[in-house]
C-alpha positions as CSV (number, residue, x, y, z in Angstrom):
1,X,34.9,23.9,73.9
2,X,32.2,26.7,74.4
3,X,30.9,28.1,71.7
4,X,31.3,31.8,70.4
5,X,29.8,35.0,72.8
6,X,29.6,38.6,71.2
7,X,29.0,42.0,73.2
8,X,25.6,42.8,72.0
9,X,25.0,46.5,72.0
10,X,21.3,46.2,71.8
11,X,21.2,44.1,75.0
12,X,23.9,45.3,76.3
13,X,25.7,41.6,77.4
14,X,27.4,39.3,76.0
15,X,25.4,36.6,74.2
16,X,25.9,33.5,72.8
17,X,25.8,33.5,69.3
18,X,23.2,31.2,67.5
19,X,23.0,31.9,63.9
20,X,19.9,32.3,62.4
21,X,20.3,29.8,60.0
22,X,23.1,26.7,60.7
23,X,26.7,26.7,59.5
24,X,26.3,30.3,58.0
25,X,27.0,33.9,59.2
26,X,25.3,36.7,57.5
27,X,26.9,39.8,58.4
28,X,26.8,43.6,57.2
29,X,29.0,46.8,58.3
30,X,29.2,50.0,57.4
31,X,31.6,51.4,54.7
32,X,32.9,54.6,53.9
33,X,31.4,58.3,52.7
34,X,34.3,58.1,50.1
35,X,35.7,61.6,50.0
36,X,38.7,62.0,51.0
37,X,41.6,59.2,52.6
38,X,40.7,57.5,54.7
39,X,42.0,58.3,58.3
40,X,43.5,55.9,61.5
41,X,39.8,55.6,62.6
42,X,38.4,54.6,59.7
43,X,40.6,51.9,59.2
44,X,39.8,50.1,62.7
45,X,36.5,48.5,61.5
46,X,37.6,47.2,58.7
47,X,40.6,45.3,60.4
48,X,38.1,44.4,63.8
49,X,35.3,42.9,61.2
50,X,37.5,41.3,59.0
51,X,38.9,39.4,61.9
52,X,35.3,38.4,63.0
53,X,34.3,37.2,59.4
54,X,38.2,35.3,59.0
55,X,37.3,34.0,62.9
56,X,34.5,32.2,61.6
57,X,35.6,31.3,58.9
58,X,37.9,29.3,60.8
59,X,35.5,27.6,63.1
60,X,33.8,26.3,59.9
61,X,30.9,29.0,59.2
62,X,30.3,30.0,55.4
63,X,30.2,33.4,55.3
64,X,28.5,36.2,53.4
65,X,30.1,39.5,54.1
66,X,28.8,42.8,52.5
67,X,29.9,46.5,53.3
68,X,28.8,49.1,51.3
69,X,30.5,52.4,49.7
70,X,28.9,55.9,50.5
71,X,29.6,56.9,46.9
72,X,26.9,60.1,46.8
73,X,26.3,62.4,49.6
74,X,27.1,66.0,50.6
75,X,30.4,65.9,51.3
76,X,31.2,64.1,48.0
77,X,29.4,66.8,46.4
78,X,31.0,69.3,48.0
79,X,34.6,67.9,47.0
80,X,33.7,67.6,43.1
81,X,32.7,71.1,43.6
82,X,36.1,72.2,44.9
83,X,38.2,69.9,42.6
84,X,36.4,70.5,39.4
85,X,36.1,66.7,39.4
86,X,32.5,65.1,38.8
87,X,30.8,63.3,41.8
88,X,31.7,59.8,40.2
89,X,35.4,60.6,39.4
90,X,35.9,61.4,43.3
91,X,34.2,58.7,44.6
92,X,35.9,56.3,42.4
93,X,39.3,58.1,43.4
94,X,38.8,57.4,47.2
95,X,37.3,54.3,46.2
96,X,40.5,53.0,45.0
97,X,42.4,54.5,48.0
98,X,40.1,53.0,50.4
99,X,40.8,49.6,48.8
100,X,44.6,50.3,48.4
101,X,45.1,51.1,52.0
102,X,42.9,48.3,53.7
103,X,44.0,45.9,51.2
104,X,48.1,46.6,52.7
105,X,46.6,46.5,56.1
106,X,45.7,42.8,55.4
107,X,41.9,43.1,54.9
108,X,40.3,40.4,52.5
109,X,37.7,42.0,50.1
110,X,34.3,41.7,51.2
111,X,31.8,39.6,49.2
112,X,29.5,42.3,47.9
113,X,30.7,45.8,48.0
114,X,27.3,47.8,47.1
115,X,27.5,51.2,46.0
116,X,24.5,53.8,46.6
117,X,24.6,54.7,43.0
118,X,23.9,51.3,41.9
119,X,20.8,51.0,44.2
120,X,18.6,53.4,43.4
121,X,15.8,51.8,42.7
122,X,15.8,49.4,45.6
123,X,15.8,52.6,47.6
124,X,13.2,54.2,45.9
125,X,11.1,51.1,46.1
126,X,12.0,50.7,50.5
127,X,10.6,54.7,50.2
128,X,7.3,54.0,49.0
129,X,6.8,51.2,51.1
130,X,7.1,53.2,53.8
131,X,5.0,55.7,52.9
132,X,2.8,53.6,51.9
133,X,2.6,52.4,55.7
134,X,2.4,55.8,56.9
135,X,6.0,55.5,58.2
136,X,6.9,58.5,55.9
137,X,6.1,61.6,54.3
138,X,6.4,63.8,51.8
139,X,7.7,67.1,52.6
140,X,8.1,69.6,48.9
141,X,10.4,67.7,46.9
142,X,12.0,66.0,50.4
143,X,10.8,62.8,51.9
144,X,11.1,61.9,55.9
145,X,10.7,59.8,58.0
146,X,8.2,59.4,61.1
147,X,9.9,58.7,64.2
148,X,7.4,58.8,66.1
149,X,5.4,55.8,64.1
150,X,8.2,53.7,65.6
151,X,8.0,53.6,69.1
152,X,10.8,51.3,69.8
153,X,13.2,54.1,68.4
154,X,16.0,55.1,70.7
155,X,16.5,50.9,71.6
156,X,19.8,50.4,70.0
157,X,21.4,53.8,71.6
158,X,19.6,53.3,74.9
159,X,18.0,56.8,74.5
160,X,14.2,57.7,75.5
161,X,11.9,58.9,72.3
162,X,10.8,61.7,74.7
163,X,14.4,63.0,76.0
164,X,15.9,63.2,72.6
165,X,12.9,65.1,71.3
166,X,13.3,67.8,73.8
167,X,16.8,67.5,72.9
168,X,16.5,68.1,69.9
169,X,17.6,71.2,67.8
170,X,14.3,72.7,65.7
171,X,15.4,74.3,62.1
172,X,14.1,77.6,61.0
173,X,11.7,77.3,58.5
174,X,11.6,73.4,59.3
175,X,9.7,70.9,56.6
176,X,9.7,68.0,59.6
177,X,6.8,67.2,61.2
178,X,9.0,66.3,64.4
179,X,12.5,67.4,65.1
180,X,13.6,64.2,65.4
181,X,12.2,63.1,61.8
182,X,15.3,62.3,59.5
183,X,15.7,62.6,55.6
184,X,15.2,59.6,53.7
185,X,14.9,61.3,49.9
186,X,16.6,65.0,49.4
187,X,15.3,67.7,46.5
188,X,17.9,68.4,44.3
189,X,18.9,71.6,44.7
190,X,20.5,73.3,41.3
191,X,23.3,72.0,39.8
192,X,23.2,69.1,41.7
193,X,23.3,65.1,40.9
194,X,20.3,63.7,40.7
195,X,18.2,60.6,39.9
196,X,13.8,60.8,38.7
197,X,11.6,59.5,41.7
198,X,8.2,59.7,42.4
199,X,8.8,62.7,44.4
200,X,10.8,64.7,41.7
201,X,14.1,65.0,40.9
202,X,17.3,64.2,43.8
203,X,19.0,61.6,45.6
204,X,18.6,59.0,49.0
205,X,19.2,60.1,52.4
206,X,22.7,58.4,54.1
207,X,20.4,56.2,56.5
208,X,18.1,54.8,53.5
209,X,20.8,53.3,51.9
210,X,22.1,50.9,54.5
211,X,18.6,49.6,55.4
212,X,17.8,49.3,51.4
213,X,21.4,47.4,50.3
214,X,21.3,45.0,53.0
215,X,17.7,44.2,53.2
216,X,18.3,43.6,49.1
217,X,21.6,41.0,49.8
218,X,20.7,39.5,53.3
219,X,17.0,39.4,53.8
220,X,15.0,41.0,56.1
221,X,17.0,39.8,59.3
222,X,20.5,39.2,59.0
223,X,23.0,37.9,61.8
224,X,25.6,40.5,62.9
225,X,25.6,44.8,61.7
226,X,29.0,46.2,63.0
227,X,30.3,49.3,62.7
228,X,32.5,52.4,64.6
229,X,30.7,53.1,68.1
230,X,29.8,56.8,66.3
231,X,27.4,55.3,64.1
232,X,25.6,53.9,67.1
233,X,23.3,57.2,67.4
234,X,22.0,58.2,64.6
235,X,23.0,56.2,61.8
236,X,21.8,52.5,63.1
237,X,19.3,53.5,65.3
238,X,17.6,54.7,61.8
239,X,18.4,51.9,60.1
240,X,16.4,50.1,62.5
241,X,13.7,51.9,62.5
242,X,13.0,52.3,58.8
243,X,14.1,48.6,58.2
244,X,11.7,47.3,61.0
245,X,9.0,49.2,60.3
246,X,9.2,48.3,56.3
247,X,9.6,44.4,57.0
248,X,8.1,43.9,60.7
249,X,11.0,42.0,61.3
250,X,14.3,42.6,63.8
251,X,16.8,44.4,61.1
252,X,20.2,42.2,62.7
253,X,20.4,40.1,65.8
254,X,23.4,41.1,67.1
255,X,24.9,44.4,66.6
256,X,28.8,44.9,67.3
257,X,30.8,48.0,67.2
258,X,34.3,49.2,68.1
259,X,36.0,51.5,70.0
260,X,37.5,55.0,68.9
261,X,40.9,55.7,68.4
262,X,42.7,58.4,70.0
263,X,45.6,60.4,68.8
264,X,48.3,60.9,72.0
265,X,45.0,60.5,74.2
266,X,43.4,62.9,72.7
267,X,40.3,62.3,70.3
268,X,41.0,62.4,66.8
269,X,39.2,65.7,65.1
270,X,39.8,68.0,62.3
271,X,39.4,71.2,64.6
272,X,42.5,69.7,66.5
273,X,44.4,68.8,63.3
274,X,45.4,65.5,64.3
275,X,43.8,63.6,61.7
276,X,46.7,60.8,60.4
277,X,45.7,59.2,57.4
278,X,46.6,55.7,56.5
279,X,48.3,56.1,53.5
280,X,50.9,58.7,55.6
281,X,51.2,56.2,58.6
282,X,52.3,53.1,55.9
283,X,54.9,55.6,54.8
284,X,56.4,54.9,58.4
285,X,55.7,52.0,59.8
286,X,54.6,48.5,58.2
287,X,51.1,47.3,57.7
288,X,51.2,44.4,59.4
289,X,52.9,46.5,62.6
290,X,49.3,48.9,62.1
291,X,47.2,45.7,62.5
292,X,48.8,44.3,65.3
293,X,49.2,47.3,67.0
294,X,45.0,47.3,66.1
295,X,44.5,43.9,67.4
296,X,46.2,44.6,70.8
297,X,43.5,45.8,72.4
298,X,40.0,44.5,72.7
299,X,37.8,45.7,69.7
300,X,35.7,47.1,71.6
301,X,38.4,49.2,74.2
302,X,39.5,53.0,73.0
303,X,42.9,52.5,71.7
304,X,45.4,55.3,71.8
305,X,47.8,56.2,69.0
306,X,51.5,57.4,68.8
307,X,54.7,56.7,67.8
308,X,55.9,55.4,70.9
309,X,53.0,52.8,71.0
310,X,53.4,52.0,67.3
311,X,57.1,51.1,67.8
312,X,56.1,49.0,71.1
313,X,53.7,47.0,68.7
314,X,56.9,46.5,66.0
315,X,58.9,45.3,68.4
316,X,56.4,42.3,70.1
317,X,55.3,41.7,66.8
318,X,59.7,41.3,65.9
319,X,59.8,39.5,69.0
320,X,56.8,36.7,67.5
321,X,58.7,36.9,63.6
322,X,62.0,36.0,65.1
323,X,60.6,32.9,67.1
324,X,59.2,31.6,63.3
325,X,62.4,32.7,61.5
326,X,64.7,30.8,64.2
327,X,62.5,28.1,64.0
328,X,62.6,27.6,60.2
329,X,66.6,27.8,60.5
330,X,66.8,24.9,62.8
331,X,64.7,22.6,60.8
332,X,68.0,22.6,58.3
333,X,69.5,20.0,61.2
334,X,66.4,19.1,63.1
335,X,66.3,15.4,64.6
336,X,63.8,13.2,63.1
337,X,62.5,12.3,66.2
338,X,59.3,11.4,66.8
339,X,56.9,14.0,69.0
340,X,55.6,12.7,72.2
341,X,52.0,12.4,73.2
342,X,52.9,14.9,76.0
343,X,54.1,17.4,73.4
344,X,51.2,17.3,70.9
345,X,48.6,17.4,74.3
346,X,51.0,20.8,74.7
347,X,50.8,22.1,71.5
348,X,47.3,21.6,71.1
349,X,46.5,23.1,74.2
350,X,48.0,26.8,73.2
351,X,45.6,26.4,69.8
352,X,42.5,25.5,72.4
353,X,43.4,28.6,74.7
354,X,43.5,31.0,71.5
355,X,40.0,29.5,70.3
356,X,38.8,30.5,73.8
357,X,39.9,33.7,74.5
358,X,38.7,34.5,70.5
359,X,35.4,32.6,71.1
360,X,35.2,35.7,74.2
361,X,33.6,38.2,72.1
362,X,36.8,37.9,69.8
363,X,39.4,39.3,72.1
364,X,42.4,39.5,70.1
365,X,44.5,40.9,73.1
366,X,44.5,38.0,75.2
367,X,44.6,35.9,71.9
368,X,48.0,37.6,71.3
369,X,49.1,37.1,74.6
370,X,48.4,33.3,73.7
371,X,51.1,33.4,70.9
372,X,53.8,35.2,73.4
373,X,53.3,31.7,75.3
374,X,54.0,30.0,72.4
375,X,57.1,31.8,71.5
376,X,58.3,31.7,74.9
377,X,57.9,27.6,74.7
378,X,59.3,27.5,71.4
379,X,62.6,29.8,72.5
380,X,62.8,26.8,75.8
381,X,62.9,24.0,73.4
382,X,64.9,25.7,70.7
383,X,67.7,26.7,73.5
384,X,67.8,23.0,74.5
385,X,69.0,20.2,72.6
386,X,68.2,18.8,69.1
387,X,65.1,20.2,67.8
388,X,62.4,17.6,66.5
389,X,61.7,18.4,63.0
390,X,58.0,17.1,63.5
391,X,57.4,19.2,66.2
392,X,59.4,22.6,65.1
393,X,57.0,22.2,61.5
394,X,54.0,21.8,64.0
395,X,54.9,24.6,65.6
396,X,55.2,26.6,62.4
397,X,51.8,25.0,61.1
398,X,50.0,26.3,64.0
399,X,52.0,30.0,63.9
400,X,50.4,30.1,60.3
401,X,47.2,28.9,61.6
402,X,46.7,31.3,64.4
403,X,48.2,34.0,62.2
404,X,45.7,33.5,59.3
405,X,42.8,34.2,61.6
406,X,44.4,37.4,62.7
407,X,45.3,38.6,59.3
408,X,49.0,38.5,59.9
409,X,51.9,36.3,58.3
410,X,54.2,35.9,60.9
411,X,58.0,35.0,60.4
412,X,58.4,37.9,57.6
413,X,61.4,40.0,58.0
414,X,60.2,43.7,58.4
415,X,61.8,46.0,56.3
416,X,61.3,49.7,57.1
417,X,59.9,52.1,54.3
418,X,63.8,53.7,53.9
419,X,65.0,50.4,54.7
420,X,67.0,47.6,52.3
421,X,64.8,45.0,51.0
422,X,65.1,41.5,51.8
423,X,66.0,40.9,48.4
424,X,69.0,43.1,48.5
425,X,70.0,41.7,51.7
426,X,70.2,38.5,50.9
427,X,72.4,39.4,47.9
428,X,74.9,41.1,49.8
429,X,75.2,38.0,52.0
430,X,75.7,36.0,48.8
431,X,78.3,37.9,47.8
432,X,79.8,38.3,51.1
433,X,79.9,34.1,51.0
434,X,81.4,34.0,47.5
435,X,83.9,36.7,49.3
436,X,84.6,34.4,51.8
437,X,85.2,31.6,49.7
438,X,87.4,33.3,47.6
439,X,89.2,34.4,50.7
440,X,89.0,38.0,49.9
441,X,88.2,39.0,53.5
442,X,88.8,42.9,53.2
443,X,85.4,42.6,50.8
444,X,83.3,40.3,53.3
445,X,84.3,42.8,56.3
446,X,83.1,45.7,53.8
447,X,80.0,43.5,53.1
448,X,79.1,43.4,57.0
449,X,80.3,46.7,58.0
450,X,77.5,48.0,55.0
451,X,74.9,45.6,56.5
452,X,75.5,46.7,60.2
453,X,75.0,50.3,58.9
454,X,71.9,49.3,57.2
455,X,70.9,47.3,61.0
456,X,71.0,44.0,59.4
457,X,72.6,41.6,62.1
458,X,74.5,38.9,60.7
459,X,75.0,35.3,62.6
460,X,77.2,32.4,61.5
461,X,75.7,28.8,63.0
462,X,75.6,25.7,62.4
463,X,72.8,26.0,59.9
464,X,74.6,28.8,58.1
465,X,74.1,32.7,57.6
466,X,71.6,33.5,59.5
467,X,70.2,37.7,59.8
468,X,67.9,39.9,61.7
469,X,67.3,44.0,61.8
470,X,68.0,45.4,64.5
């Protein structure tokens, strides 16, 4: 079985990945600026990067996952000044949300989750070692850094030092030596949060932080940074260049990061007002539909959003749950018949097909069209006669197997937001049995004429009551 390839945007090509240190996976991504909900977009690295970490998990690496909160920065500032709220209470408010909304969307919490404000120190301390190095300066009560003391700079975007200087916009009344110098250490300006440094009173830069919090958990080289393709230019291009210039070593060996999203094919931006947050889009549709609907495409692919798509996604992903819920219903008179060579050599084949197409830079779109083959199998042998028990319960087994490295529980019966939960569902069709029983039928008609207008499908087999929504 070949071993795992990832879409290297510093090389450009796929590579094979070797970690730097056997059996173990050091990766870091970029978190939020926590100021307000997050949005559609902001959602798709977390879901993307927590499939990569659960992915090898699953192929037996030991994993240490760290991505950070943003939990001080302009925009923060500039919401505690319009809500009367201090900078802390808002970024603990969004902090909350942030964790809310990705925890429903199926994403496990990271190992470490450093905040800025907890890190000062290491950042002041990365600071002075640069300056020390003559990698940065002091500008009034401002500190920046010296692009042009890192002459790699521009190798992560693919850019040349030369064209982005001429490209580049020159301030009025300018502090930078270069226009292409960036902040590392801001004055505070009045009124302002701020923490003592050497360079009097204010607060880190939004590249610093990154370098200084995963230098401080992972070491000077670390295996994998991800993040949304926007942060390609400036935001990691920076981080390389302060983190390799402070240590001398490469910052991350591979660096991985996904695709936008669009809204009805057209970018998502605030001057278009067709921002969707997250918390508005559970409202309507299910999480685990969102993540699917995410992991259809290839991570690294543009994926477009809409109703219509979002509704296609809920209904494959209904098409996989009703496969595992049939399957668990005819175990209750499945054969105990042993499963054949041939059928195991089958079985294992679908699993070894997933591994491959996930081992190709994680492609959870042709992984997913691995698990349609299995339902389609499944739905052959099902139709047939006699199910084995031994071989439906493998076939569950590996459902749950696949589905725990996608992040989704397949089998469940999805409810919408307005909808009837399964719990009430399942007590009308108890009492529409005791009905039955009884043999007051005019009830158990009014019992599945009320499910039918809720869209809950009844079906008397062999195995008993079983239901579906429509």
């Amino acid at each position: 079985m070949s071993n795992i390839k990832i879409y290297n945007t510093l090389t450009r090509k796929k590579e094979e990945f070797v970690p730097l240190e056997p059996g173990k996976v050091k990766m870091y991504v970029c978190g939020p600026t926590v100021y307000n909900f997050i949005h559609i977009g902001n959602a798709r690295p977390p879901i993307v990067f927590d499939v990569v970490r659960r992915y090898f998990m699953y192929r037996g690496y030991d994993v240490t996952y760290v991505q950070n909160f943003t939990d001080v920065d302009d925009k923060i500032i500039k919401k505690a000044n319009e809500s009367g709220m201090s900078v802390e209470e808002v970024a603990e408010k969004f902090i909350a949300s942030f964790v809310e909304d990705v925890r429903a969307l199926g994403v496990k919490e990271a190992d470490i989750h450093p905040k800025v404000t907890e890190h000062i120190p290491e950042i002041i301390f990365f600071i002075e070692g640069l300056i020390e190095k003559g990698h940065a300066y002091v500008a009034g009560g401002d500190v920046y850094f010296r692009t042009a003391s890192f002459p790699e700079y521009g190798k992560l975007s693919h850019q040349n030092i030369e064209e982005l200087q001429a490209g580049a916009r020159i301030e009025v009344n300018d502090k930078k030596e270069n226009p292409l110098d960036f902040v590392l250490w801001k004055g505070a300006k009045p009124g302002e949060i701020y923490w003592e440094s050497p360079w009097g009173k204010g607060r880190p830069g939004w590249h610093i932080e990154c370098s200084a919090m995963s230098h401080k958990y992972l070491g000077d080289t670390f295996d994998i940074h991800g993040g949304g393709h926007d942060l390609t230019f400036p935001h990691h291009e920076n981080e390389i260049a302060q983190s390799e210039c402070l240590t001398g070593h490469p910052m991350a060996k591979y660096w991985m990061h996904n695709g936008y999203i669009n809204i009805e094919n057209e970018k998502m931006s605030k001057s278009l007002g067709n921002f969707i947050l997250v918390k508005d889009v559970r409202e309507k549709y299910s999480p685990r539909v969102v993540r699917f609907f995410m992991l259809s495409a290839h991570y690294r692919n543009p994926i477009n959003f809409s109703d219509e798509l979002l509704q296609q996604a809920a209904n494959s992903l209904g098409r996989i749950d009703t496969c595992v819920r049939n399957l668990k219903h005819h175990l209750i008179s499945a054969a105990n018949e042993v499963t054949t060579e041939e059928e195991k050599q089958r079985l294992d084949a679908f699993r070894k097909r997933f591994i491959e197409e996930m081992n190709n830079d994680f492609n959870t779109a042709d992984a997913i069209t691995v698990l349609f083959d299995i339902v389609r199998e499944v739905n052959q042998f099902m139709a047939g006669s006699a199910v084995k028990k031994e071989l439906a319960e493998a076939y569950l087994s590996l459902f749950a197997e696949l589905g725990d490295v996608l992040g989704i529980s397949f089998g469940e019966a999805e409810a919408s937001v307005t909808g009837p939960s399964d719990e009430e569902i399942n007590a009308l069709i108890e009492e529409r049995t005791l009905a039955r029983k009884e043999k007051n039928f005019a009830r158990a008609d009014e019992i599945r004429n009320q499910l039918q207008e809720m869209g809950i499908v009844l079906e008397d087999t062999p195995q008993g009551i079983r239901w579906h929504r429509k």
